[in-house]
PLY file of the C-alpha trace (Angstrom):
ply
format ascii 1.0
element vertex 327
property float x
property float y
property float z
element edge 326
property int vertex1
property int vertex2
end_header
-29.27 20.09 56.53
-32.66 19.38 55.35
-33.41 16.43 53.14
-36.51 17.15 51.52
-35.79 18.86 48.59
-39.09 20.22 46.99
-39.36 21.90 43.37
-42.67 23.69 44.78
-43.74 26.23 47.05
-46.72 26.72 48.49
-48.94 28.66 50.77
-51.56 27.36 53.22
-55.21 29.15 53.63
-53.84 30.26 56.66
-51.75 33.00 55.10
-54.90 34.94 53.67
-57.59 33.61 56.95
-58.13 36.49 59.25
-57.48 34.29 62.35
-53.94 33.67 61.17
-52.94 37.74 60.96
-49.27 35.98 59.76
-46.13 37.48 61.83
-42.79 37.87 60.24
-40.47 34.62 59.78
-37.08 35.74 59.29
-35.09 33.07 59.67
-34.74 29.59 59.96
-36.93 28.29 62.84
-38.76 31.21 63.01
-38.44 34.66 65.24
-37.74 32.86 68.57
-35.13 30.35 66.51
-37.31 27.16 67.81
-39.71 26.62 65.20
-42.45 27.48 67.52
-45.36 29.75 65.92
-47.88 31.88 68.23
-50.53 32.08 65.10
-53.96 30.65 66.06
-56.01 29.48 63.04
-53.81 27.42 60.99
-55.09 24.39 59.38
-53.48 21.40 61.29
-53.51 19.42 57.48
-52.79 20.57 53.87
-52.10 18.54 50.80
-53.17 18.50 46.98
-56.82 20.59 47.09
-56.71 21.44 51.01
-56.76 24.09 52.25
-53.74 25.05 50.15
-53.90 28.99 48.79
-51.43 28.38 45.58
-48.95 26.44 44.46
-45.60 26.95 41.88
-42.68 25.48 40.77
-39.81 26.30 41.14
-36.75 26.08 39.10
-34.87 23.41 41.08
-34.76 21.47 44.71
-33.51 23.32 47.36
-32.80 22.52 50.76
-33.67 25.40 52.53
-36.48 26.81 54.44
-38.51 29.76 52.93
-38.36 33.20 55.49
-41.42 35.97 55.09
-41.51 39.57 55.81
-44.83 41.68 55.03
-45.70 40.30 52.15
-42.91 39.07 50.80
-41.46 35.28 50.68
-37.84 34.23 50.07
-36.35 31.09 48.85
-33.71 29.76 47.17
-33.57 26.80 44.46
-31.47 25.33 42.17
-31.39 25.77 38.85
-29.07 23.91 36.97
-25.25 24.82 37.72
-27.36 28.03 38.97
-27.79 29.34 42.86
-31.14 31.41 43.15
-32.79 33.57 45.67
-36.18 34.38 44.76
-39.02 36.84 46.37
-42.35 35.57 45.62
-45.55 37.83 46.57
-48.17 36.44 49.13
-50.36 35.48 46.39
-47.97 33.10 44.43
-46.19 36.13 41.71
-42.69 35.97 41.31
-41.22 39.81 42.15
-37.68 39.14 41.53
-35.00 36.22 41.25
-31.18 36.72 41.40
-28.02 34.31 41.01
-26.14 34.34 44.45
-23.80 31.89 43.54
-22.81 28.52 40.93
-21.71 25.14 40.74
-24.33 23.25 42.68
-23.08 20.20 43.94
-25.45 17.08 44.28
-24.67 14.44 46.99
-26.28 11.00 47.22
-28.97 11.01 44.66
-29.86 14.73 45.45
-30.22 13.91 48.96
-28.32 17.62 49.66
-27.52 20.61 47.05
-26.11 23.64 47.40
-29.28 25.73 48.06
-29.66 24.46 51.31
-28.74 27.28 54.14
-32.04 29.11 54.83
-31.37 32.79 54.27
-32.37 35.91 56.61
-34.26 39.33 56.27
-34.92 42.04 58.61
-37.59 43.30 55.94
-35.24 45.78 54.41
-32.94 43.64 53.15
-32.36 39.23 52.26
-29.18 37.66 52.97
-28.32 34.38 51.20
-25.57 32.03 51.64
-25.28 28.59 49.08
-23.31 25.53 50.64
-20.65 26.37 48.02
-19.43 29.52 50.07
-20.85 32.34 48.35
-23.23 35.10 49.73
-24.58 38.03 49.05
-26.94 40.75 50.35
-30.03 42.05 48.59
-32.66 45.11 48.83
-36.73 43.90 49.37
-36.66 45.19 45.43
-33.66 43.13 45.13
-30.97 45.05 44.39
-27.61 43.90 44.61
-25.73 45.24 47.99
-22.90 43.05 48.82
-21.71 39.57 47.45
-18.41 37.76 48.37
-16.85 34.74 47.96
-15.64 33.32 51.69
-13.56 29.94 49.69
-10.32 32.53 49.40
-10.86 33.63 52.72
-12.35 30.88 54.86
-11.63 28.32 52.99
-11.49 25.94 50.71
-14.64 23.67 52.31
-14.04 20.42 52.82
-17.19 19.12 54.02
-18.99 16.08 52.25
-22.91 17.91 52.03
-21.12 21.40 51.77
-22.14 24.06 54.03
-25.61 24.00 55.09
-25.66 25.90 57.93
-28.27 28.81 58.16
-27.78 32.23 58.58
-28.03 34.20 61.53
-28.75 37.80 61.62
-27.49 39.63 65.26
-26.73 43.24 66.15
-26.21 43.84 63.01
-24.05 41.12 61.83
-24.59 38.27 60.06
-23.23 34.84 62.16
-21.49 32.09 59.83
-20.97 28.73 61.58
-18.27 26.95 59.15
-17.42 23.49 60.61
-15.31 21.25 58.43
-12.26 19.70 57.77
-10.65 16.70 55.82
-11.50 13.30 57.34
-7.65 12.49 57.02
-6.75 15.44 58.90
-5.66 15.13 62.27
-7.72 16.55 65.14
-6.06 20.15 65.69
-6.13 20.62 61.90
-8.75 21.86 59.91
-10.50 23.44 62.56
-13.89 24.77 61.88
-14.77 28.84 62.35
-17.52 31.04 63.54
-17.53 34.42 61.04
-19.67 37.65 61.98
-19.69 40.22 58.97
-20.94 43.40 59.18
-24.66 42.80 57.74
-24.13 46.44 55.83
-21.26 45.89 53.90
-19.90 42.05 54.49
-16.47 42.76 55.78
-15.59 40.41 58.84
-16.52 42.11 62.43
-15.10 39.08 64.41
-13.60 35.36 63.49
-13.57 32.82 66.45
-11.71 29.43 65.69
-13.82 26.59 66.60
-11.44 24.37 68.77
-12.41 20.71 68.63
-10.45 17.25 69.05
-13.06 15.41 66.74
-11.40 13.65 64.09
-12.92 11.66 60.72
-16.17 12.73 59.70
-17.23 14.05 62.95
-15.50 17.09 61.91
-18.47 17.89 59.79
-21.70 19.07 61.09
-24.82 20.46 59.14
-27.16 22.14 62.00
-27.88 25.44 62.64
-26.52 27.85 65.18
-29.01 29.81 67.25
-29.07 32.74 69.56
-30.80 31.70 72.94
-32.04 34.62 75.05
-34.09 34.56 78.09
-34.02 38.00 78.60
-30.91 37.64 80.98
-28.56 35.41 79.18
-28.26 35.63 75.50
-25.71 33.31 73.87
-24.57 32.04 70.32
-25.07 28.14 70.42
-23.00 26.05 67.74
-23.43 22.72 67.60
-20.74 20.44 65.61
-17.53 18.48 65.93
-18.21 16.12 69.09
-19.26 19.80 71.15
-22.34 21.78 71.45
-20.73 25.64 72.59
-21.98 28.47 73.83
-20.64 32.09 72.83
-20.58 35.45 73.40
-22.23 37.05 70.24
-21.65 40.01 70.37
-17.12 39.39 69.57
-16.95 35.55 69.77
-15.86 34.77 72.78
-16.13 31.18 74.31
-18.67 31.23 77.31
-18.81 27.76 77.67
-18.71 23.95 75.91
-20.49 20.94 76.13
-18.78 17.43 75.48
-19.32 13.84 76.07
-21.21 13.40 73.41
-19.10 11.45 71.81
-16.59 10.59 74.76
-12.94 9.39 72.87
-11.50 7.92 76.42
-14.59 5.86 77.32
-13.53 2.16 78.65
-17.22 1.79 78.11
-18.12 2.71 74.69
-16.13 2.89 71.22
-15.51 6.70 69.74
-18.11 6.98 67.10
-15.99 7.97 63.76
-18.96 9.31 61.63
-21.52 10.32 64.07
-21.35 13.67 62.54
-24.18 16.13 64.40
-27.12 17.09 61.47
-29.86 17.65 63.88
-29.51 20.92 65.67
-30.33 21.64 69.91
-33.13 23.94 70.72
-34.20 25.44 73.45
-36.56 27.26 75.61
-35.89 29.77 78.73
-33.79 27.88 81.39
-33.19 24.92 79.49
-31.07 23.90 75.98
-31.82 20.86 74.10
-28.79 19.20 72.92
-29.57 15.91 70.43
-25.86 13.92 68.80
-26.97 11.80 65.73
-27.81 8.35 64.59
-29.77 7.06 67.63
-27.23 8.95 69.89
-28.71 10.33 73.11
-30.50 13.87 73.57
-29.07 15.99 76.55
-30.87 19.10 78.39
-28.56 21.53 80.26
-29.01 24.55 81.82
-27.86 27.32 80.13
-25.67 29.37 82.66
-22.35 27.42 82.50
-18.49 28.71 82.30
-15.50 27.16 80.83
-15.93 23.48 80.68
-19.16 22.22 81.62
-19.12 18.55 80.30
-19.31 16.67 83.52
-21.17 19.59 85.10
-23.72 17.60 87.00
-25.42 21.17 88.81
-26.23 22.23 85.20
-27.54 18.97 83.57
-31.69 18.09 83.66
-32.15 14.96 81.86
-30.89 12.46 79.45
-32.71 10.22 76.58
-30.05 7.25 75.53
-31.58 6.39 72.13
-33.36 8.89 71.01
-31.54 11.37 68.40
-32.57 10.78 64.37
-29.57 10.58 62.06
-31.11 13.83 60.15
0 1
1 2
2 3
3 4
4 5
5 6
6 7
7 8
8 9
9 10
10 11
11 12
12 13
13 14
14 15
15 16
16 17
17 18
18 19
19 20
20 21
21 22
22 23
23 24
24 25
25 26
26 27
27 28
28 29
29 30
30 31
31 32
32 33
33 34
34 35
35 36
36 37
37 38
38 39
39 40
40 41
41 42
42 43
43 44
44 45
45 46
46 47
47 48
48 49
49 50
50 51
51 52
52 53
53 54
54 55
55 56
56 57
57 58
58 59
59 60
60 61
61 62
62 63
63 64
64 65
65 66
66 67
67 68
68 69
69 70
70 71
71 72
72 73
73 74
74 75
75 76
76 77
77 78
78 79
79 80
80 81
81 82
82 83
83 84
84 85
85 86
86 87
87 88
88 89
89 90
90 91
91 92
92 93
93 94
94 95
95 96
96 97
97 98
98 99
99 100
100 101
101 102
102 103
103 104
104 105
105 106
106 107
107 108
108 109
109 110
110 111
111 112
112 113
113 114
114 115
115 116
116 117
117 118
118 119
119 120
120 121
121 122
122 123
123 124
124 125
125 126
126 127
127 128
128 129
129 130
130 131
131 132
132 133
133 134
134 135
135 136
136 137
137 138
138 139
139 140
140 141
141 142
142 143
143 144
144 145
145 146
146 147
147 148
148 149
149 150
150 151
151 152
152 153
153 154
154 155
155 156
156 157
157 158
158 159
159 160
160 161
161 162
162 163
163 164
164 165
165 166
166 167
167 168
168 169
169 170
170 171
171 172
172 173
173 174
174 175
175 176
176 177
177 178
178 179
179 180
180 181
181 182
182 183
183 184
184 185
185 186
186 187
187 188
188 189
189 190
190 191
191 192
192 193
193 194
194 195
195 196
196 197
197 198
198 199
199 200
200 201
201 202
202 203
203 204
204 205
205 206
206 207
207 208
208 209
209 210
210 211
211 212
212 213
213 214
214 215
215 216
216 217
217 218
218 219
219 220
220 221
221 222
222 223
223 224
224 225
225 226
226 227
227 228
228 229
229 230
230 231
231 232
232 233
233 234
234 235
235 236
236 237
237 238
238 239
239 240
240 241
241 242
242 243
243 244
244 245
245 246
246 247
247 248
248 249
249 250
250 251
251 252
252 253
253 254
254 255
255 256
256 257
257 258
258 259
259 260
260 261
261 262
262 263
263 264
264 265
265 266
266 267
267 268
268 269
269 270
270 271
271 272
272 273
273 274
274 275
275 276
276 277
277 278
278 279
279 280
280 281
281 282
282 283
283 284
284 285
285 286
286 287
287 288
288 289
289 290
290 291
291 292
292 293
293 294
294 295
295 296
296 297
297 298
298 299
299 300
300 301
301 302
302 303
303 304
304 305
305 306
306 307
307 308
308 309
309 310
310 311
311 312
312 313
313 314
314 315
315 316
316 317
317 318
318 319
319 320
320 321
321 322
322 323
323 324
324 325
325 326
């Protein structure tokens, strides 16, 4: 969940500078899914009249983050009741804009819409999912190659931003991270879902229920899911629901899960009823970042865990108390 919404897009000098030869960014966060670039030459400041290359509006906010291939940058915006992808050129021309979805939905002053999950490309073809529930998959030209509707399927969404979640794109599939549930709904209800569909056609490769005891609104969450791979390990990471868990991308499978993050049986400390996770963990090889939410502590683990790891004291490296943003 991202909550600066911009109408504009644009494009620092260090797209067209010759130090900054620009790499692919497929995805939210990047091509190593932790925001971290490798480009030398880009201007540490930009603003109004420096060292920006162009600038356009768009047709709407939107929540998400843009992704490049080659020459080619993708975002979406709002539009009305609309829900746009669009593939801008490089140098600032529109090539093509199609509707993925409708019925935007604006929460708290337009602090969220529905064109907030950052969408994917492998450089043959975009992926786009609105927080409504719809996707679809597009050519580079931007032809039409799959769209569904996941509400009859996976649904309906009760989450309070809607789904903001970004895409993955793994093996060939395309990793959905659905947490939500009503607030009123007790703790083994409503149960969130991970969803891999078959990046080709959409159909459903694998479904993995999400099993959580959180209850209120900490049945929401609005990070990210990410693959970490060192080369050795590679795992799915979801983060939502009082857990951070680790899975087996390739069918689902439950490697391991974090909790105490929001402990319900602490003498100590009162369970948090709306400490629903929006910042999402990171990582680097060896070690996973895990943050909670509004001034909630930040947590590094190591990543080789089974089953249960919560009060796995050989696997955690540090703790911060007070140090987690509430976005």
């Amino acid at each position: 969940m991202r909550l600066a919404l911009l109408a504009t897009i644009a494009l620092t000098l260090s797209a067209i500078s010759p130090a900054a030869n620009a790499a692919n960014w497929p995805n939210w966060r990047g091509p190593t899914q932790n925001g971290v670039s490798t480009e030398k030459g880009i201007p540490a400041e930009f603003g109004p009249g420096k060292n920006v290359a162009w600038q356009v509006k768009l047709p709407g906010p939107g929540g998400a983050s843009p992704v490049v291939w080659g020459d080619q940058v993708y975002v979406t915006s709002v539009d009305g009741q609309k829900l746009l992808l669009q593939a801008w050129s490089t140098g600032g021309k529109l090539r093509w804009q199609q509707q993925v979805g409708s019925g935007n939905k604006v929460v708290r002053r337009d602090e969220g819409n529905s064109a907030s999950p950052s969408p994917v490309t492998d450089g043959k073809h975009v992926w786009a999912m609105m927080a409504n529930g719809e996707i679809a998959c597009y050519t580079a030209a931007g032809k039409l190659a799959w769209k569904r509707d996941l509400r009859p399927v996976y649904g309906p969404f009760k989450i309070a931003f809607g789904l903001t979640a970004s895409l993955i794109l793994e093996d060939g599939k395309i990793i959905l991270q659905l947490i939500h549930g009503s607030r009123q709904a007790k703790p083994e209800e409503d149960q969130g879902l991970l969803v891999a569909l078959e990046a080709a056609t959409g159909k459903e490769a694998w479904k993995q229920v999400r099993k959580s005891d959180a209850y209120d609104e900490n049945k929401h969450s609005y990070t990210s899911p990410f693959i970490y791979n060192d080369g050795k390990t590679k795992l799915l990471i979801s983060h939502g629901a009082d857990y951070t868990i680790a899975y087996n991308p390739a069918d689902g499978s439950e490697v391991w899960r974090k909790g105490g993050l929001n402990p319900q049986n602490d003498p100590k400390k009162k369970y948090h009823r709306t400490l629903r996770f929006v910042a999402s963990p990171t990582a680097v090889p060896g070690l996973i970042v895990i943050p909670t939410a509004k001034n909630g502590p930040v947590v590094a683990i190591r990543p080789n865990g089974k089953g249960d790891i919560s009060n796995a004291k050989s696997l955690h490296v540090w703790t911060r108390p007070n140090n987690t943003p509430d976005v």
